[in-house]
N, C-alpha and C positions, 0 to 999 in steps of 0.2 A: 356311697352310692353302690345297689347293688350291682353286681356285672353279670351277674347270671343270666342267663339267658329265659322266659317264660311266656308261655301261650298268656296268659293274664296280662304281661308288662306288653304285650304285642296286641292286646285285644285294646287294652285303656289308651295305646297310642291311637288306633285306628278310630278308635270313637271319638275320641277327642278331637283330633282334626277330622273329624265328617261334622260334627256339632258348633266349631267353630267354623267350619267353610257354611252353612247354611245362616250362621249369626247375623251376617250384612243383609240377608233378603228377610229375616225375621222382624231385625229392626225398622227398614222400609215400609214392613204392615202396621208399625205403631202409630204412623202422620206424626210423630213426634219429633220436635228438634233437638241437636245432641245434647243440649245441656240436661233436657228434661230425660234424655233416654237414660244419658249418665248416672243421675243420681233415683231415681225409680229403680233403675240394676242393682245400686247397692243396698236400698232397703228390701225389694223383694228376694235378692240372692241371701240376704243374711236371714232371712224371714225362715226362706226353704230350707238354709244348711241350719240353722238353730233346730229343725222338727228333725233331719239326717240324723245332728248330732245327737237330738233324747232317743230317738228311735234304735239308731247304734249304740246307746252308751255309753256315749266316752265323753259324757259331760268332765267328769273325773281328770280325763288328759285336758280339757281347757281350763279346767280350775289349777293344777297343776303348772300350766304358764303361764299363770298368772304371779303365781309364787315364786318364779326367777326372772330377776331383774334383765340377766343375760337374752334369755330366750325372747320376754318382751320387747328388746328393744333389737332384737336381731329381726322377728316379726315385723315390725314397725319400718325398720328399714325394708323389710319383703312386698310392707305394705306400699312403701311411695314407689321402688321399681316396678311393682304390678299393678299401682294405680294406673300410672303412665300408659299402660298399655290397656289396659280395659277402657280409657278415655280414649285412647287411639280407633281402637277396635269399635268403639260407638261412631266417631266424629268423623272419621275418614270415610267411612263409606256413602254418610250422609252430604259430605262432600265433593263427592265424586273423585274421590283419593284412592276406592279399593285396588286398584291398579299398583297404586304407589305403596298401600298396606300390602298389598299379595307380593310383591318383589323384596320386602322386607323379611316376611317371613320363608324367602327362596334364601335369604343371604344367612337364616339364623340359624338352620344347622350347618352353615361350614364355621358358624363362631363359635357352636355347640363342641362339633369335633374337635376345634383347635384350643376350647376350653378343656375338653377331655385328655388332650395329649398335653397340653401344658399345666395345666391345676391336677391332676391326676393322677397323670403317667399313663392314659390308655393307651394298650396297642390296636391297633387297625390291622385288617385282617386284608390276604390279598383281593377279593370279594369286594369288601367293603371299601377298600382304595379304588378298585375300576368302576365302581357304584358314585363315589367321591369325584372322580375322575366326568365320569357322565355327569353328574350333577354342578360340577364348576362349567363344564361349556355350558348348559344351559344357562348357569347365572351370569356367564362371560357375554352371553347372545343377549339376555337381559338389559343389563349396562351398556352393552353397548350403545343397543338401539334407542336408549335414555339419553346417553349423555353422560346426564351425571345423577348423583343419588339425592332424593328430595332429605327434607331434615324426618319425616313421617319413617323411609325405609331405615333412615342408620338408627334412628331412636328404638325400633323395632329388633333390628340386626343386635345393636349393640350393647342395649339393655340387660333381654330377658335373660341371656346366661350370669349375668352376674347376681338375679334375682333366684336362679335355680342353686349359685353357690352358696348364698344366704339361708335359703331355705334346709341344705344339706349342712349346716353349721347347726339350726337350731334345732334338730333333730326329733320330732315334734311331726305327729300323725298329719298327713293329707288332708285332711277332714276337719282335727281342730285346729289348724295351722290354717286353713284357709278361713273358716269361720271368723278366727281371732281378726284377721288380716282383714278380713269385710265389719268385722267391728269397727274396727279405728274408724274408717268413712263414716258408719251408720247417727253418727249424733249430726255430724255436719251435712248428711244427705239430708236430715229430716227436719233441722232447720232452715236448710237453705230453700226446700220445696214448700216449706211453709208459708216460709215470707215472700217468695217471689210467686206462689199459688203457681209452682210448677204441677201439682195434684191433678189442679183443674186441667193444664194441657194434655194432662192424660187421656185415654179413649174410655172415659170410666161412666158415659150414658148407660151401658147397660151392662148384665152379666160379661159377656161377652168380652168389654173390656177390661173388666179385671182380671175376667180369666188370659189373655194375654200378656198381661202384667206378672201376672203369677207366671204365667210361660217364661216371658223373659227370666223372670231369677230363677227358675230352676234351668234354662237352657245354659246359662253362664253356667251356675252351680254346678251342675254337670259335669259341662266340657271342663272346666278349671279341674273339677274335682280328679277327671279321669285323664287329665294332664300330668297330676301331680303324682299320683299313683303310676303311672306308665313311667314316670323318670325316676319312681323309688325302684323301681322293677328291673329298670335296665341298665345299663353302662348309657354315662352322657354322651358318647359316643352312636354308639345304636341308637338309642333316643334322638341324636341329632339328626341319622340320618334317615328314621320313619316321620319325622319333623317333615318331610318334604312333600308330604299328601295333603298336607293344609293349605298350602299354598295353591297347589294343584286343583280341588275344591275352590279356592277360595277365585282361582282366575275364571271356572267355568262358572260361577255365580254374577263374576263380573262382566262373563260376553254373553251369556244364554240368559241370565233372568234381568241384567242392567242395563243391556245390549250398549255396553261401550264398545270403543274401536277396538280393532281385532285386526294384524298383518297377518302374512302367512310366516314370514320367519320366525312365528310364535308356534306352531308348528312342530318347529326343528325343536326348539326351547325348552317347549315341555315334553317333547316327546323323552329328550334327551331325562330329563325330570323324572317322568313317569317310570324310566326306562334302571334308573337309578331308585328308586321305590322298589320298584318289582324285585331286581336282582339281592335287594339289602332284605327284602320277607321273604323270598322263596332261601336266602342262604338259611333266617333264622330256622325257617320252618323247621327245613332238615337238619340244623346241629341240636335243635332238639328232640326231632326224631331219633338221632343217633346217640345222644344223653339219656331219653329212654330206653333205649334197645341196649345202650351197654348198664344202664342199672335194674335191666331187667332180664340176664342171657336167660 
């Protein structure tokens, strides 16, 4: 994992989670049910990143993992932990879960950080611990006002770092590693749409609805895409803690365009949240201002 610090590994965080908090109001315009949204994702996301990857040229690096057994089946396993969550990220919002998805991804960078200091050895910086610090009461205000944690947040929580370790094992480009990983699904998406004529519940009367189709897989393709590149970029650590703009997104989709309930002690929560965001990019901005000024006196 790199730890350096870069305007790039800070840019592909930040779009990532804007692309993935607008995902729940994207898939609402489809009138689709999960099952069909689910598997329409995996063939038009593989459709998109198949044109990425001739357009890029690195056709080469996925024929390449194809020839170790190792890298195959470490993909594979990348593939069931980020199935899980791409099935999540369809089915929960359509069930009026995104509540209980956005508090999921409030808990996954404190599993991100404690992945980074334990699988690692990252340090934390004192910035980043009062950023940390902000960021645990809002999750602490969170929970609370729950109760307790549905199975949707800890599958979320407690999944995708163990998917971001697999994927740092098989060492294997962003691009063709996600590609590969939306292969595995692509023969099972495209018979199971066959036979159950999931096609049909698609919006596909006219241009219109394919063209949204296509949306769909390239809006995944995308954000997966500048997911995976934002966590080559940066310590799992800083990665966990820009992790916390998605969530943030993803709750103002759930009270402004889903108009679920909304307390005021949410308020405190995320301010505490936002508040925790802010101080973790205004630190990066400057240690890379200052990384430049000193390899540039």
């Amino acid at each position: 994992m790199n730890t350096a610090l870069s305007i790039p590994g800070l840019a592909c965080s930040v779009m990532a989670s804007i692309l993935f908090g607008i995902a729940p109001w994207y898939i609402q315009q489809l009138g689709m049910d999960g099952y069909s949204v689910f598997w329409n994702r995996i063939i038009f996301t593989a459709l998109i990143l198949a044109f990425i990857v001739l357009a890029c040229r690195q056709w080469n690096k996925v024929t390449e993992a194809f020839k170790s057994v190792k890298v195959l089946l470490l993909l594979t396993l990348g593939a069931l932990l980020a199935g899980i969550q791409w099935w999540l990220f369809v089915w929960a919002p359509l069930q009026g879960q995104t509540k209980e998805l956005s508090l999921g991804y409030f808990l996954l960078p404190l599993t991100l950080v404690l992945t980074g200091k334990v699988v690692y050895g990252e340090s934390i910086s004192r910035n980043q611990q009062f950023a940390l610090f902000l960021a645990i009461q809002g999750v602490l205000i969170e929970v609370f006002k729950y109760g307790s944690l549905s199975w949707v947040t800890m599958a979320v929580a407690g999944l995708y770092p163990f998917y971001f370790i697999v994927r740092k094992k098989a060492a294997i480009s962003p691009l063709a590693g996600n590609f590969i990983e939306t292969l595995i699904y692509l023969p099972a998406g495209i018979g199971i749409l066959l036979l159950s004529d999931g096609l049909t519940k698609a919006p596909l009367s006219s241009w219109q609805g394919w063209a949204m189709l296509i949306g769909l897989g390239g809006l995944f393709a995308a954000s997966m895409l500048f997911y995976l590149m934002a966590s080559s970029r940066l310590s799992i650590t800083l990665f966990g803690l820009l992790g916390y703009l998605e969530p943030a997104v993803l709750f103002l989709i759930a009270v402004f365009v889903f108009h679920e309930p909304f307390s005021s002690d949410q308020y405190l929560s995320y301010g505490l949240i936002w508040g925790a965001v802010g101080l973790t990019c205004a630190e990066s901005i400057i240690a890379i201002r200052n990384q430049a000024a000193s390899n540039n006196p």
